[in-house]
C-alpha positions as CSV (number, residue, x, y, z in Angstrom):
1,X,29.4,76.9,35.5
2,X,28.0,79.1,37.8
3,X,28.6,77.0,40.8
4,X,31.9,76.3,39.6
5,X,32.9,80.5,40.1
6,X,30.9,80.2,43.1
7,X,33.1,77.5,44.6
8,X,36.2,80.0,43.4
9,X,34.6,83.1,45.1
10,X,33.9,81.1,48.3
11,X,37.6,80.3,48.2
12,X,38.6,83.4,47.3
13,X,37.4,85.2,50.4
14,X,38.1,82.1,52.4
15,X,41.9,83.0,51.4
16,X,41.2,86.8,52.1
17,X,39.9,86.1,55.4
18,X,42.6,84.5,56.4
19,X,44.9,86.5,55.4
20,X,43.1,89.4,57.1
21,X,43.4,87.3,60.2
22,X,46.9,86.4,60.2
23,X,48.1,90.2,59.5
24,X,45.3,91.5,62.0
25,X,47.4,89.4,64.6
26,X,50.9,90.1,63.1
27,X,49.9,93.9,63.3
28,X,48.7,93.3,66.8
29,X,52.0,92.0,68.0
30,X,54.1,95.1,66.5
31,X,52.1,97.5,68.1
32,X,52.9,96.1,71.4
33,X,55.8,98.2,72.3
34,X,57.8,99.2,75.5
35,X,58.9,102.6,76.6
36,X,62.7,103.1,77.1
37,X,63.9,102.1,80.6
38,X,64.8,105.1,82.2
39,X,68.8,105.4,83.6
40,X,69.6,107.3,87.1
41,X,73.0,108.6,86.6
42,X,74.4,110.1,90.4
43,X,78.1,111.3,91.0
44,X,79.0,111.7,94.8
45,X,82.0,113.9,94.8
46,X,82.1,117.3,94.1
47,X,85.3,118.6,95.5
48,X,88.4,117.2,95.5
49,X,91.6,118.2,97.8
50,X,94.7,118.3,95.2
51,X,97.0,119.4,98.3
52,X,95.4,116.2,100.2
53,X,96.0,113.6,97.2
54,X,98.0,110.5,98.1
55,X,100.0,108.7,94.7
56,X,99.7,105.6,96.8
57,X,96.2,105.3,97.4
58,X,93.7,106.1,94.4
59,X,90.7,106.6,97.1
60,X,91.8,110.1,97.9
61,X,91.6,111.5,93.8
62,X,88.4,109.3,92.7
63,X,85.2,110.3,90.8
64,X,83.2,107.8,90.4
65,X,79.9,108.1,88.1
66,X,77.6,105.4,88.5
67,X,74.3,104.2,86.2
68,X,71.7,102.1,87.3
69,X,68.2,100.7,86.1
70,X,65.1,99.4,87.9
71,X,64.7,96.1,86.6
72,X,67.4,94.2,84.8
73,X,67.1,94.4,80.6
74,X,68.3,91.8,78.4
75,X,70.9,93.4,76.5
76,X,73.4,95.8,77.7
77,X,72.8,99.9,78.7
78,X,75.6,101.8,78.0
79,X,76.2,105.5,78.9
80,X,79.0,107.6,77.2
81,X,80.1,110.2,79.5
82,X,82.7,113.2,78.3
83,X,83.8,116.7,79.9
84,X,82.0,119.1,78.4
85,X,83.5,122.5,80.3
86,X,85.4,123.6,83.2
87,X,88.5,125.4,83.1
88,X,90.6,121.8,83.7
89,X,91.7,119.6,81.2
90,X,93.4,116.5,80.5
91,X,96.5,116.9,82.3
92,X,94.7,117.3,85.6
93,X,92.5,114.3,85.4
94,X,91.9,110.9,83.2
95,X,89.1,108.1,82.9
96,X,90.4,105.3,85.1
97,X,89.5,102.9,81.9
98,X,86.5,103.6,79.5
99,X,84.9,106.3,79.3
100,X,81.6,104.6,79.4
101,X,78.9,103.2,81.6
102,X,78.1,99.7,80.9
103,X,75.2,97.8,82.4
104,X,75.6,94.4,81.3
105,X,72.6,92.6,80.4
106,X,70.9,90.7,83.7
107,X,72.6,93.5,85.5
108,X,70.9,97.0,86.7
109,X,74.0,98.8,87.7
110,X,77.5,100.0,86.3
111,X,80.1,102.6,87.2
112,X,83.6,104.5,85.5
113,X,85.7,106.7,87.6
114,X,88.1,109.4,87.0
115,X,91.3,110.0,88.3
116,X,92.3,113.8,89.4
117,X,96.3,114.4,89.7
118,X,98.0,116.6,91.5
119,X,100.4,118.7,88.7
120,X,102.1,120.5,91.0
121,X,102.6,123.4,89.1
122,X,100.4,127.2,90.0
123,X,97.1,126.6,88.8
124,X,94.9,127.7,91.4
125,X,91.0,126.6,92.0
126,X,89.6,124.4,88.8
127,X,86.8,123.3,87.8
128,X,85.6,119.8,85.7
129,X,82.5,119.9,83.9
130,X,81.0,116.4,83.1
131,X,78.1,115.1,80.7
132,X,76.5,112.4,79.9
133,X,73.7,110.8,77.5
134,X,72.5,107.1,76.6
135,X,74.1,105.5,73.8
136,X,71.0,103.7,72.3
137,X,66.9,104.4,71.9
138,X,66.1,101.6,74.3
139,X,67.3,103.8,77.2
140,X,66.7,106.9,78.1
141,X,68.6,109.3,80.8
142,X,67.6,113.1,81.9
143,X,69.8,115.9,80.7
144,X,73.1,115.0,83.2
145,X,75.2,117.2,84.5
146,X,78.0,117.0,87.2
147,X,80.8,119.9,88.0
148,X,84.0,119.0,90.3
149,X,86.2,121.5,91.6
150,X,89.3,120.7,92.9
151,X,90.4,123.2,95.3
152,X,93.6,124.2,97.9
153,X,96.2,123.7,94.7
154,X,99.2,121.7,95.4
155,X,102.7,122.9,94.1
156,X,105.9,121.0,94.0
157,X,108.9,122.7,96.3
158,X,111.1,119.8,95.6
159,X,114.3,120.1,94.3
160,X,116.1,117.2,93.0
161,X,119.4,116.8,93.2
162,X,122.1,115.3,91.6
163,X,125.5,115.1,92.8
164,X,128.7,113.2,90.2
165,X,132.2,112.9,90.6
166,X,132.9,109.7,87.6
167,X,135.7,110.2,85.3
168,X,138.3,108.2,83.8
169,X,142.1,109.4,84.8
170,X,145.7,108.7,83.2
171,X,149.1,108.7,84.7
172,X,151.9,107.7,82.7
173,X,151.0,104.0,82.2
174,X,148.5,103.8,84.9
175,X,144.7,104.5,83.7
176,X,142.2,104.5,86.8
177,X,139.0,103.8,84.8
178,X,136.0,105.3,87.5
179,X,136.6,107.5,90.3
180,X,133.4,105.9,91.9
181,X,135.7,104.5,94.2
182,X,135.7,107.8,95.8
183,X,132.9,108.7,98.2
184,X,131.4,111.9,98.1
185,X,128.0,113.1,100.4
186,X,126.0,117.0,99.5
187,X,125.2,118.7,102.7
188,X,123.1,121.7,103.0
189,X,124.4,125.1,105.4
190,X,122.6,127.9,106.3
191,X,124.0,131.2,105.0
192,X,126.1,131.2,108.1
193,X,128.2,128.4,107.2
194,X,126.2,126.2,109.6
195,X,125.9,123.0,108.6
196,X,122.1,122.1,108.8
197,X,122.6,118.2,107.9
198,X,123.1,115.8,104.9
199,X,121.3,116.4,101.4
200,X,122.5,112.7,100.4
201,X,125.0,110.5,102.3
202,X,125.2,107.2,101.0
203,X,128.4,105.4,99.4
204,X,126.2,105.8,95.9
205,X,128.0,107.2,93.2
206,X,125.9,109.2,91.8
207,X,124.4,110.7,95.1
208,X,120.8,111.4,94.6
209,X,118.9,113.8,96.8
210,X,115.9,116.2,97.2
211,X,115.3,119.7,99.4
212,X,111.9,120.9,100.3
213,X,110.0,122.6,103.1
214,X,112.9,125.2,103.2
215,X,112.2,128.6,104.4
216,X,113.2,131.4,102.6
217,X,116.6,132.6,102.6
218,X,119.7,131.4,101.7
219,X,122.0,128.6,101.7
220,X,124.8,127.0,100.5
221,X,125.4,123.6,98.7
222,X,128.3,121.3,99.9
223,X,130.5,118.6,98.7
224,X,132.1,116.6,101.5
225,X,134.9,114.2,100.6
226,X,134.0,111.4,102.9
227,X,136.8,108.6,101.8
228,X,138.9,108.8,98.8
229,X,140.9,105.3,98.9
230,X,142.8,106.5,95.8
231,X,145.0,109.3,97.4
232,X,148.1,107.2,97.5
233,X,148.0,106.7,93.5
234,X,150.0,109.8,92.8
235,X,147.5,111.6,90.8
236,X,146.9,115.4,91.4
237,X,144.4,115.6,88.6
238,X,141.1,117.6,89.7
239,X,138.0,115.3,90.7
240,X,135.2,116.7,88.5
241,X,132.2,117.8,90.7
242,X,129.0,118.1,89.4
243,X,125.7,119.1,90.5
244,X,122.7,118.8,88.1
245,X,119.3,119.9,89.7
246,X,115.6,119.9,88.7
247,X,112.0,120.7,90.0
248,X,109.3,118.7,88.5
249,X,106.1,121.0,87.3
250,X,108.5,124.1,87.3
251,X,111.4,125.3,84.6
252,X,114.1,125.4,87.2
253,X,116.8,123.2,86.1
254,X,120.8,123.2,85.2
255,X,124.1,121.6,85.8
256,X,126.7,123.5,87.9
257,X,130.5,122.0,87.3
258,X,132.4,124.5,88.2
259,X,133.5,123.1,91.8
260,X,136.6,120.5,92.2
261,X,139.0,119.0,94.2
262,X,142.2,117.1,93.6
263,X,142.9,113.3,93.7
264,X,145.5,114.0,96.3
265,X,143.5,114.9,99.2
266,X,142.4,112.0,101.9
267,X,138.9,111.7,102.7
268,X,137.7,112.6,106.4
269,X,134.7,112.3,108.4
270,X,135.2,115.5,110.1
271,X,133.8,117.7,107.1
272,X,137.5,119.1,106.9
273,X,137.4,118.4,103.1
274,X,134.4,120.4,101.5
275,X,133.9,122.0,98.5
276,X,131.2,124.9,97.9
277,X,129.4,124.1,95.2
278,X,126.5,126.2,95.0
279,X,124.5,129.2,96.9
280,X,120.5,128.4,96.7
281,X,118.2,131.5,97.1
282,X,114.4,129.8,98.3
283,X,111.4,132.1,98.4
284,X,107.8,131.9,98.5
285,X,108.7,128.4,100.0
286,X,109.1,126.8,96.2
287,X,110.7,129.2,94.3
288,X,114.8,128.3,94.0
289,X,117.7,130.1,92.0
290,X,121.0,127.8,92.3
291,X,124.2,130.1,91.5
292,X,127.3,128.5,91.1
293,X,130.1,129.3,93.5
């Protein structure tokens, strides 16, 4: 009996032992652990030229914040980044797609970038605080920080303009449906009467134009009846000339329809058929009043 519970002991440790073993070696491996691989987070530009900006090439208004690693990892980094002050905001730049870093796994580098505009409106200097921190514990990043200012503010002096004539006239039975027919051009004089050139002087009907780089002073707005191929119809009603004008980034805008001729007169290429249509007041280079005349 005795050497029975013996035998049961023995195997009794034997099982403890092993068990002691096996955890000793399971503890051993979770105690191996690795220290979070450190991310370098650099971001080159630090001024940005809004009066310099070109729409057609992104190059000029680009921020680009870039994230590496030393060594490839095997699953991905990824770095959220966020504007955390400045006195900017959202409709002076935007994140050119995420606004994350992503280091894909077998990789050690990523980038984002962010786009600057220019909003032509008065905003003067500005500044674009950015931050950024690791998304995960398996990656760390020091405190990051990285302020842009965008300097020499660009403000819109265009004026868009918008010259019509269209309408739909009846005579007795005869309806003439458009009066696009008719070919109107917008010239611009100086408050001399000078003419200083064409605003718009295509055969479009609408004509669509734009002023800018003016001086200050003022001038005069001008309809020239370039060819009217309906004069021999009979009709003496008045050709309804509108001018509709605009300034993107700015509250100057309005339609002026108070100017007219009638169907009756010829076209000419000599200006002899104008109609005033509006005196325009510039100052400070980009501020315009438009008075009807």
């Amino acid at each position: 009996m005795k050497k029975y519970i013996k035998q049961i002991g023995l195997l009794a440790l034997s099982g403890i032992l092993l068990t002691a073993c096996n955890e000793d070696d399971n503890t051993g491996d979770a105690m191996t652990t690795s220290s979070p691989t450190n991310i370098t987070l650099s971001a080159l530009t630090s001024t940005i030229d809004e009066s310099a900006i070109d729409a057609d090439d992104s190059s000029t208004y680009m921020v680009t914040f870039s994230a590496s690693i030393p060594a490839a990892v095997t699953q991905d980094a990824v770095v959220d980044v966020w504007q955390s002050g400045g006195t900017a905001d959202t409709n002076d730049y935007h994140f050119a797609g995420d606004d994350y870093i992503i280091i894909p796994a077998g990789s050690t580098s990523g980038s984002i970038s962010v786009e600057v505009y220019q909003t032509g409106d008065i905003e003067g200097d500005e500044t674009l605080v950015f931050e950024a921190a690791s998304r995960d514990g398996y990656h760390s990043l020091t405190p990051f920080s990285h302020t842009v200012t965008i300097t020499n503010d660009y403000i819109n002096d265009v004026l868009d303009l918008t010259l019509s004539w269209d309408a739909e006239v009846v005579n007795g039975d005869v309806t003439i449906t458009s009066l696009c027919d008719i070919d109107y051009d917008l010239l611009l004089a100086d408050d001399g009467g000078n003419l200083l050139g064409y605003i718009a002087g295509t055969s479009a009907c609408p004509e669509h134009g734009s002023l800018s780089g003016l001086a200050d002073g003022t001038y005069y707005l001008l309809a020239d009846l370039y060819d009217n191929p309906l004069v021999d119809y009979g009709f003496t009603d008045a050709i309804p000339i509108t001018l509709e004008y605009s300034q993107d980034y700015f509250p100057t805008s309005g339609v002026i329809s108070n100017a007219s001729q009638t169907l009756d007169m010829p076209g000419a290429t000599d200006f002899s058929f104008i109609t005033g249509v509006a005196i325009l007041e510039v100052s400070g280079g980009y501020n315009y009043t438009l008075t009807g005349l």
